[in-house]
C-alpha positions in Angstrom: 79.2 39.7 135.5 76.1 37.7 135.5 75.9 34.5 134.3 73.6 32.9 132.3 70.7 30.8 133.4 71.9 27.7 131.2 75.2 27.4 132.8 75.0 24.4 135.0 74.8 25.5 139.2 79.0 23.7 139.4 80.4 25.8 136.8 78.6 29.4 138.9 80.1 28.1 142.3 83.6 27.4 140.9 83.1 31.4 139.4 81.7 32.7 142.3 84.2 31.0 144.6 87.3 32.5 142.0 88.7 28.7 141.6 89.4 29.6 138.1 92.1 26.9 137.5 89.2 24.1 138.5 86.4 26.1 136.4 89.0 25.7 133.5 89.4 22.5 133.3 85.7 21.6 134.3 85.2 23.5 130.7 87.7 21.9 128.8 85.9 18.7 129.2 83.0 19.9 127.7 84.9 20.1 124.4 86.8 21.8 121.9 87.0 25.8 123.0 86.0 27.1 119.7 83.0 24.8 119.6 81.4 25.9 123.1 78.2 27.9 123.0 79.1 31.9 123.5 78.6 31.6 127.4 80.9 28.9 128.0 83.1 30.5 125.5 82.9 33.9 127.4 83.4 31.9 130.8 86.5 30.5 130.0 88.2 33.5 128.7 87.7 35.3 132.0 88.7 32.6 133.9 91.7 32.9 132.6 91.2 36.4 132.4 91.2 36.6 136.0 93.4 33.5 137.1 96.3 35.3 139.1 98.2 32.0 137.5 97.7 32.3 134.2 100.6 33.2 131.6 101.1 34.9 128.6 100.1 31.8 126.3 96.8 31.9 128.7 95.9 35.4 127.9 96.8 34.8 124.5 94.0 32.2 124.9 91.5 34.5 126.3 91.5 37.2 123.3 90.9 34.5 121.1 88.2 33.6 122.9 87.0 37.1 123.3 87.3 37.6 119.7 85.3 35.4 118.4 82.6 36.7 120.7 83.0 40.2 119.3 83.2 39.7 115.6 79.5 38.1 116.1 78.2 40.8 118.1 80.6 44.3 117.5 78.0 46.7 119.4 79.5 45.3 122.5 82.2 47.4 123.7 82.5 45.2 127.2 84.3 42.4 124.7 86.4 44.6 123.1 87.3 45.9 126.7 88.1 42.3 127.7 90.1 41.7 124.5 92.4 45.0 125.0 93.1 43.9 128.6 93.8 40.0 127.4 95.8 41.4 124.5 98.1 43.3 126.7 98.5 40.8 129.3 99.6 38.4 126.4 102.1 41.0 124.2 100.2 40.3 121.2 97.8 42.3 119.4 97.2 39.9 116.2 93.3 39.2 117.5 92.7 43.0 118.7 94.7 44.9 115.9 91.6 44.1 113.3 89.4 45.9 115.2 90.7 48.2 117.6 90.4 51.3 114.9 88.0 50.8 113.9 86.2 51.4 116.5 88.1 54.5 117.4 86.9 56.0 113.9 83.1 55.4 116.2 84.1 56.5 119.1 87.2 58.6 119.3 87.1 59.9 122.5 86.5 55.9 124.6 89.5 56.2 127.0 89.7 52.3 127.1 90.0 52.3 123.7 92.8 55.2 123.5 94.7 53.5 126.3 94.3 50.5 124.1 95.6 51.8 121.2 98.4 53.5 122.7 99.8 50.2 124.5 99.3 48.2 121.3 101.2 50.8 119.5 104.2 50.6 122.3 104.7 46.7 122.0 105.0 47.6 118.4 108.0 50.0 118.3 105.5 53.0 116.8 106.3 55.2 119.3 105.2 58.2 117.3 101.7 56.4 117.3 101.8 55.4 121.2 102.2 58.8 122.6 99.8 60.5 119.9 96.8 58.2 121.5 98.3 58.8 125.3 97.7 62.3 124.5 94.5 62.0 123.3 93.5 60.0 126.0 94.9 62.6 128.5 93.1 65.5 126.9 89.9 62.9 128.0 91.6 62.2 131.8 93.9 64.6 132.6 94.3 63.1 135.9 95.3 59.6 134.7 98.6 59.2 136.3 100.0 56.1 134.6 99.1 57.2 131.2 100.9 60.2 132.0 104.2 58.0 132.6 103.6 56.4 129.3 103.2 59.9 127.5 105.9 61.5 129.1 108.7 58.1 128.8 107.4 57.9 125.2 108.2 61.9 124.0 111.7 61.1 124.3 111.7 58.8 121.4 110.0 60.9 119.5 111.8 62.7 116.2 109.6 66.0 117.1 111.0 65.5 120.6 111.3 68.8 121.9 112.8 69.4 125.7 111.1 73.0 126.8 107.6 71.3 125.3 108.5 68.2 127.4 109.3 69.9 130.6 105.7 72.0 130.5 104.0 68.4 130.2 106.5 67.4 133.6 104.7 70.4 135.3 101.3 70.1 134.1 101.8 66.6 135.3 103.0 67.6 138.6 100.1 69.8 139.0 97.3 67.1 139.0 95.5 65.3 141.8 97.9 63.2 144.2 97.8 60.9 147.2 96.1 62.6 149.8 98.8 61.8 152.8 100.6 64.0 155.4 103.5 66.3 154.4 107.1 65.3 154.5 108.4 65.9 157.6 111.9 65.8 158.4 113.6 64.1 160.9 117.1 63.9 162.8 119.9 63.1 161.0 121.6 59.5 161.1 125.1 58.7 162.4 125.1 56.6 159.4 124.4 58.3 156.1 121.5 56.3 155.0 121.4 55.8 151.1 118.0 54.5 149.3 118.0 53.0 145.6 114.4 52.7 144.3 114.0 50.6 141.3 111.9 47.8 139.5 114.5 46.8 137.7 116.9 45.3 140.3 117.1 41.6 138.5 119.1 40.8 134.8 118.5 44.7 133.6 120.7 47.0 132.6 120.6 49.1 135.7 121.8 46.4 137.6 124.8 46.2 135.3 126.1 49.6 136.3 124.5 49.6 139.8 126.4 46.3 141.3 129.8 47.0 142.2 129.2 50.8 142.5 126.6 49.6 145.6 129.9 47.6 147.3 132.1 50.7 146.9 129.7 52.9 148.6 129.0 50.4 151.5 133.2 50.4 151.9 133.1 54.3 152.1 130.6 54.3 155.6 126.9 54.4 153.6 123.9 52.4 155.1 122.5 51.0 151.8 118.9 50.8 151.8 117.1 49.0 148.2 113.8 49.8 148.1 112.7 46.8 145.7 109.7 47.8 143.6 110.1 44.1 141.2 107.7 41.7 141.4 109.0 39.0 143.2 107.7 36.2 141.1 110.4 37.9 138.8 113.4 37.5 141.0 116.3 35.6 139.7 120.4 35.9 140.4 120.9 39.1 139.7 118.3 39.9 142.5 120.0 37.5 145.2 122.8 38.5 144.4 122.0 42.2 144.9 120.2 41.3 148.0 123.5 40.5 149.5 125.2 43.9 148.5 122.7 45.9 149.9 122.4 46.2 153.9 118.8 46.4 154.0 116.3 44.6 151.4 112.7 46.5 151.4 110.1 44.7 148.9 108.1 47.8 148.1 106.1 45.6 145.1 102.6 44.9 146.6 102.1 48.5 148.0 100.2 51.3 147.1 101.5 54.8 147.0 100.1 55.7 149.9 101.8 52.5 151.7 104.7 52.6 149.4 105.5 56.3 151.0 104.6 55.9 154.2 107.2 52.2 154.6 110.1 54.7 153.0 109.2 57.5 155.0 109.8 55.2 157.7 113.0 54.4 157.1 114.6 58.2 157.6 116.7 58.2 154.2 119.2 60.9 154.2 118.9 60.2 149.9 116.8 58.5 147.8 118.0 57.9 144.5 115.9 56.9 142.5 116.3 54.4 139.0 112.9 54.6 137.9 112.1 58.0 136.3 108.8 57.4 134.7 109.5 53.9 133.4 107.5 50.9 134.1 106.6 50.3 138.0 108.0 53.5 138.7 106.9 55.9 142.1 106.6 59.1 140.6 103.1 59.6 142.5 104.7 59.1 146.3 108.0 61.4 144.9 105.8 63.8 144.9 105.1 64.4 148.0 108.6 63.2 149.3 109.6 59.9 150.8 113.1 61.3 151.9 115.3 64.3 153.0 117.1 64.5 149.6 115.6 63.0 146.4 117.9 62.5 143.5 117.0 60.9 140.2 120.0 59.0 137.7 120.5 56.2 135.7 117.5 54.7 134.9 115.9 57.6 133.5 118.0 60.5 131.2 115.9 63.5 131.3 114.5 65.6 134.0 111.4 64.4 135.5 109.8 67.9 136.0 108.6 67.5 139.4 109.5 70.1 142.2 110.5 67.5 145.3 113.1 65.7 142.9 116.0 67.9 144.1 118.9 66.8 141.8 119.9 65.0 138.2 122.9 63.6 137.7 125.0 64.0 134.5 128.0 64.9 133.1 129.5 68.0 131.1 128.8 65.9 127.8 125.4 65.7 128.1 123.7 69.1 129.7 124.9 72.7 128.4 125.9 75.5 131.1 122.7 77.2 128.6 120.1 74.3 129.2 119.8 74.0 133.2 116.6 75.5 132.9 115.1 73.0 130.9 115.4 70.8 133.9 113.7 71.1 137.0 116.3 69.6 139.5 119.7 71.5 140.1 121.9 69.5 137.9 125.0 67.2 140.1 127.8 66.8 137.2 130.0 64.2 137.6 133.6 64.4 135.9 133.7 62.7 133.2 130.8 60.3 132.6 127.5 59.7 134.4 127.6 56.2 135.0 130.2 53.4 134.3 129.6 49.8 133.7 131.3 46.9 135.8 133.9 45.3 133.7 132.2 41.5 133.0 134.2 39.2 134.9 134.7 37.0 131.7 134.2 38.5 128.1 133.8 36.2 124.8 136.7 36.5 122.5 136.5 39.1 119.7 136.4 37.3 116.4 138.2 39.4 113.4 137.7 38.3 110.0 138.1 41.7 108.0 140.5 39.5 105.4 138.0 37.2 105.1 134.8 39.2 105.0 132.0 39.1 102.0 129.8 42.2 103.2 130.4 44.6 105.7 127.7 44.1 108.6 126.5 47.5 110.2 125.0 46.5 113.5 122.2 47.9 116.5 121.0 45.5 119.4 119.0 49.0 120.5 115.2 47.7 121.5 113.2 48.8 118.3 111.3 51.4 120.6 114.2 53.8 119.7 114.1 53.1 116.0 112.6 56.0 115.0 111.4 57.5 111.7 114.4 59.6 111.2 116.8 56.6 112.3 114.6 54.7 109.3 115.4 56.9 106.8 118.9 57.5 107.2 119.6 53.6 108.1 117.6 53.4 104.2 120.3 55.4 103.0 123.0 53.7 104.0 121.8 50.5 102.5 120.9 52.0 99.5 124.4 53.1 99.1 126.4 51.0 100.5 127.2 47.0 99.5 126.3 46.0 103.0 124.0 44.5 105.0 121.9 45.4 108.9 121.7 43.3 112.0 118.9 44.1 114.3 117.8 42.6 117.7 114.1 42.9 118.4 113.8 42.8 122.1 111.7 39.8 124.2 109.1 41.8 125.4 107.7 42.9 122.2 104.6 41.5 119.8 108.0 40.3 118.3 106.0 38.9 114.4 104.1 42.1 114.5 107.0 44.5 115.6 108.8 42.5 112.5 106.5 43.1 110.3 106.4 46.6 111.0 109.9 48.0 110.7 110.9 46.0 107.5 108.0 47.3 105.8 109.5 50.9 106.5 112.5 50.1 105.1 110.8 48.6 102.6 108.9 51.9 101.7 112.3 52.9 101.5 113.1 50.7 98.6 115.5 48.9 100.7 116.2 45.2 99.6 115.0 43.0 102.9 117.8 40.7 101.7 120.2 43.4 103.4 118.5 43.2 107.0 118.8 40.4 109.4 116.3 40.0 112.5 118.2 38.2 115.6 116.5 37.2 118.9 117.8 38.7 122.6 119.5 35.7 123.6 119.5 34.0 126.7 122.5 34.9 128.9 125.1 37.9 128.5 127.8 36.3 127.1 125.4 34.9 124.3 124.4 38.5 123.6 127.9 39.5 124.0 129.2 36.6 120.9 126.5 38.5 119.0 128.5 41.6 118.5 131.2 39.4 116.4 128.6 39.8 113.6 128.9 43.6 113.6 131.8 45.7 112.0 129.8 49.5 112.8 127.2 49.8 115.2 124.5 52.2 114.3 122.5 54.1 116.9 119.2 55.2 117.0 118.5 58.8 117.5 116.7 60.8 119.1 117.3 58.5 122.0 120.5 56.5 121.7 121.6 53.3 123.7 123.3 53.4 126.4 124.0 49.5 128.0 124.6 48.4 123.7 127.2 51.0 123.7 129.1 50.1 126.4 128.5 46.5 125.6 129.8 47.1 121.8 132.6 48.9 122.9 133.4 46.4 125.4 133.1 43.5 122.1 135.1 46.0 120.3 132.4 47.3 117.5 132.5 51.1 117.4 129.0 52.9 117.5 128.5 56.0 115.2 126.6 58.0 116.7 124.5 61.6 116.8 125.1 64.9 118.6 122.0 65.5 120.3 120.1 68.5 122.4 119.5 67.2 125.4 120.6 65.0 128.4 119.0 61.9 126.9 119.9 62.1 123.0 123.7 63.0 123.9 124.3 59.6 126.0 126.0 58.2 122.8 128.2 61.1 122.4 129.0 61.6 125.9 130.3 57.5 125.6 132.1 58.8 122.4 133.9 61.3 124.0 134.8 59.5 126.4 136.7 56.8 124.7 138.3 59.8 122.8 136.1 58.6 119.5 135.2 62.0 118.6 135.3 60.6 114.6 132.1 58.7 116.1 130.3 61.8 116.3 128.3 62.8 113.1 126.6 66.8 113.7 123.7 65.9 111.8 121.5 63.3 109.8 123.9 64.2 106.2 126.9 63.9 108.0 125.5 60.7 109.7 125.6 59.1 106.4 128.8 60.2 105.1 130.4 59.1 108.2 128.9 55.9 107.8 130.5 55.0 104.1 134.0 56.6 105.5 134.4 54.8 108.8 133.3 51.7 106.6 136.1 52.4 104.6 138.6 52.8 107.7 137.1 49.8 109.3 137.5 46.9 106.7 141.7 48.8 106.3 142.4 47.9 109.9 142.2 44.0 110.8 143.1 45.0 114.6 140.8 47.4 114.8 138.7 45.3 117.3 140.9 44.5 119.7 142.8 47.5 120.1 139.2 49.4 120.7 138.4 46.6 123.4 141.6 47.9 125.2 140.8 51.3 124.8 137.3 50.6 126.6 138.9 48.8 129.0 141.4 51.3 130.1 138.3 54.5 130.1 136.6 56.0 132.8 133.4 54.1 131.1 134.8 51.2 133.4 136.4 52.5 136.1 134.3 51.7 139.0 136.5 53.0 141.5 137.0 56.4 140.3 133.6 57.1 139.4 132.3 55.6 142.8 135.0 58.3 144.8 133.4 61.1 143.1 129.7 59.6 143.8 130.6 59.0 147.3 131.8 62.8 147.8 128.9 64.0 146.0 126.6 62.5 148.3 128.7 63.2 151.3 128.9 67.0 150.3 124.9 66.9 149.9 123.9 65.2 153.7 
């Protein structure tokens, strides 16, 4: 950036030096920020911009700023480049969204504006809209890696999802340029059976709510536990600590490259990597590539095949992949039992709170982020609210553009003709057993399809609140029926989008003629292998044992 000539010599040193929190406040004494002539305006913003310190309110901030540069001069793409970035940083989109497409109807093939697009479209639950951009863009870049990840984590909440198209993109994926490093090379095995968990999500996430006490049982049965730590550390808190302890052997992977990143786990002579990420956010699908470790296993933070020839094995269960359907995934499929994860049972759970005697309208229920609220989920939720006295409780999740992601789902269901008066917008709260309480609000939880919940099933089940849910065709979209089955709630299981709906008034019906029904499905949970640590963690151990 060059500056201009009119900015005083202080204000270029403090840029020039990148003291951005100083330059700041050097310009905040100059006045008002919406008063400041365009340069200082334009300073400021990328100061903040830039700041490694500066928050979400700061970004926010900056596409304000950036904004009102643009409107006054649109032909400048370099501002509405700065705005996209600020605007993503911050979560909200309210300054970009105005202009954003139109540009695109000008220049449709911009990749910064695609990638733009797509990311606003993600923090707004339009999923459908999200990945039709990331294509775009990729039919621009094709080698654009983390686009990729977004395009192929985004398909599977798609209603047009379909799993032989999906595992073609996984290939064409695995096909483009990589990290130019040394081949894997294998090295002697370990009198200790070394064990390697890659994730980003090892702090208050729902993969460390199913990952925690399996990682103690393991350690008991003779594995070396290696976690290879790919979270920010600024974004550390108990869960994390506590983890830390757990694990024999804390790697913080989070300020690495690929290259590096591969080359530190290499290092470390795994006998298995598992890893947690799949293509989610922070993920290391470039260095799996090319093979950090002597086995490479994916599970539990990802349900679907990642399509990538050195991941050597999926983990599942009978429920969820067909003998038929192995070769829609790439990796040679490791079935467990019964279920393919189980959740820690919470050391202290809220009381369930009955009050079907008492009850005004029956409450249908999903805490599901609104990512998985697709179309099809719209439509057939619509129904049910068209036909049933009832209401809907919804959680939208924190990391949203929570007012516009509002916005945007009621007004479907308001093209729907649904009353708004029926639907009831919560925020995530705080701590688990907050979230937890929130369930005694819900008679019948509702999932989402094509991609269920997981973590809100075995929470709901845990807080007693059933959760109809979908057959599906694929590993990902049968995780609610696999749960289902398990808890021997095969009623729970509509075949279709019709039978969906019917269930929906009938269980209704069954629901508000049991007053116990709560608590007797809280002990039913409680006594399933959806919470039995210990026999699920046997039949991990021996699975790993049997591949080393």
């Amino acid at each position: 950036m060059v500056l201009s000539v009119d900015l005083n010599s202080k204000l270029k040193d403090l840029f020039s030096k990148k003291n951005y929190s100083k330059l700041e406040k050097e310009i905040e004494k100059l006045g008002k920020l919406e008063d400041l002539n365009p340069n200082l305006k334009f300073l400021y913003a990328t100061a903040k911009a830039l700041n490694e310190k500066s928050q979400k309110k700061d970004f926010k901030i900056a596409a304000y700023l950036y904004e009102q540069l643009y409107k006054v001069n649109q032909s400048n793409l370099e501002l509405l480049y700065n705005l996209i970035f600020t605007s993503v940083k911050a979560t909200y989109f309210g300054y970009l969204d105005p202009h954003i497409n139109n540009q695109f109807l000008k220049n449709k093939n911009d990749p910064k504006i695609l990638e733009g697009l797509g990311k606003m479209y993600s923090f707004y639950a339009d999923m459908s809209k999200a990945t039709k951009f990331y294509k775009l863009l990729l039919e621009i870049k094709p080698h654009y890696s983390s686009v990729w990840f977004s395009f192929l984590a985004g398909l599977n909440y798609c209603s047009d999802f379909d799993q032989e198209k999906y595992l073609s993109y996984c290939k064409e994926f695995d096909k483009t340029p990589n990290l130019k490093i040394e081949n894997f090379k294998v090295e002697k095995k370990n009198k200790l059976k070394k064990i390697g968990f890659l994730s980003a999500d090892l702090k208050t996430h729902s993969v460390s709510f199913f990952l925690e006490e399996i990682i103690e049982n393991l350690k008991k049965d003779g594995f070396e536990l290696h976690a290879i730590s790919n979270l920010e550390r600024s974004k550390y808190d108990n869960v994390t600590d506590s983890l830390k302890k757990k694990f024999d052997y804390w790697h913080d992977t989070s300020t690495l490259d690929d290259a590096k990143f591969a080359e530190n786990v290499r290092s470390l002579n795994l006998d298995i990597l598992i890893d947690l990420c799949g293509y989610t956010f922070n993920n290391r699908a470039n260095a799996l590539r090319l093979r950090v470790a002597n086995i490479q296993i994916t599970w539990c933070g990802y349900c679907n095949t990642l399509g990538l020839k050195n991941i050597d094995f999926l983990i599942a269960d009978p429920n969820l992949i067909k003998e038929d359907e192995k070769k829609l995934y790439s990796e040679q499929i490791l079935f467990m039992p019964n279920i393919w994860n189980v959740m820690s049972k919470p050391k202290k759970l809220p009381e369930i709170v009955t009050h079907q005697k008492d009850i005004k309208i029956f409450t249908f229920g999903s805490f599901n982020n609104f990512q998985k609220i697709s179309e099809e989920t719209i439509n057939a939720w619509s129904k049910i609210l068209n036909n049933e006295k009832c209401r809907l409780i919804l959680k939208n999740s924190n990391f949203l553009d929570e007012d516009k992601s509002n916005e945007i789902i009621l007004k479907k269901f308001k093209d729907q003709k649904v009353n708004l008066e029926q639907i009831n917008i919560i925020q995530t709260k705080k701590n688990i057993d907050e979230h937890l309480k929130s369930y005694n609000q819900v008679d019948l939880a509702l999932d989402t399809f094509p991609y269920p919940g997981v973590t809100t099933t075995f929470q709901s089940v845990l807080m007693g609140v059933p959760v109809l849910t979908m057959s599906g065709f694929n590993f990902n979209s049968r995780c609610g029926e696999s749960i289902n089955k398990n808890l021997g709630l095969s009623e729970f299981i509509a075949k279709d989008v019709k039978d969906y709906i019917n269930r929906a008034s009938t269980l209704k019906k069954n629901i508000l003629a049991d007053s116990n029904y709560k608590n007797n499905l809280r002990k039913i949970a409680l006594n399933s292998d959806l919470f039995n640590v210990a026999k699920f963690s046997k039949s991990f151990s021996d699975t790993l044992k049997s591949l080393i």
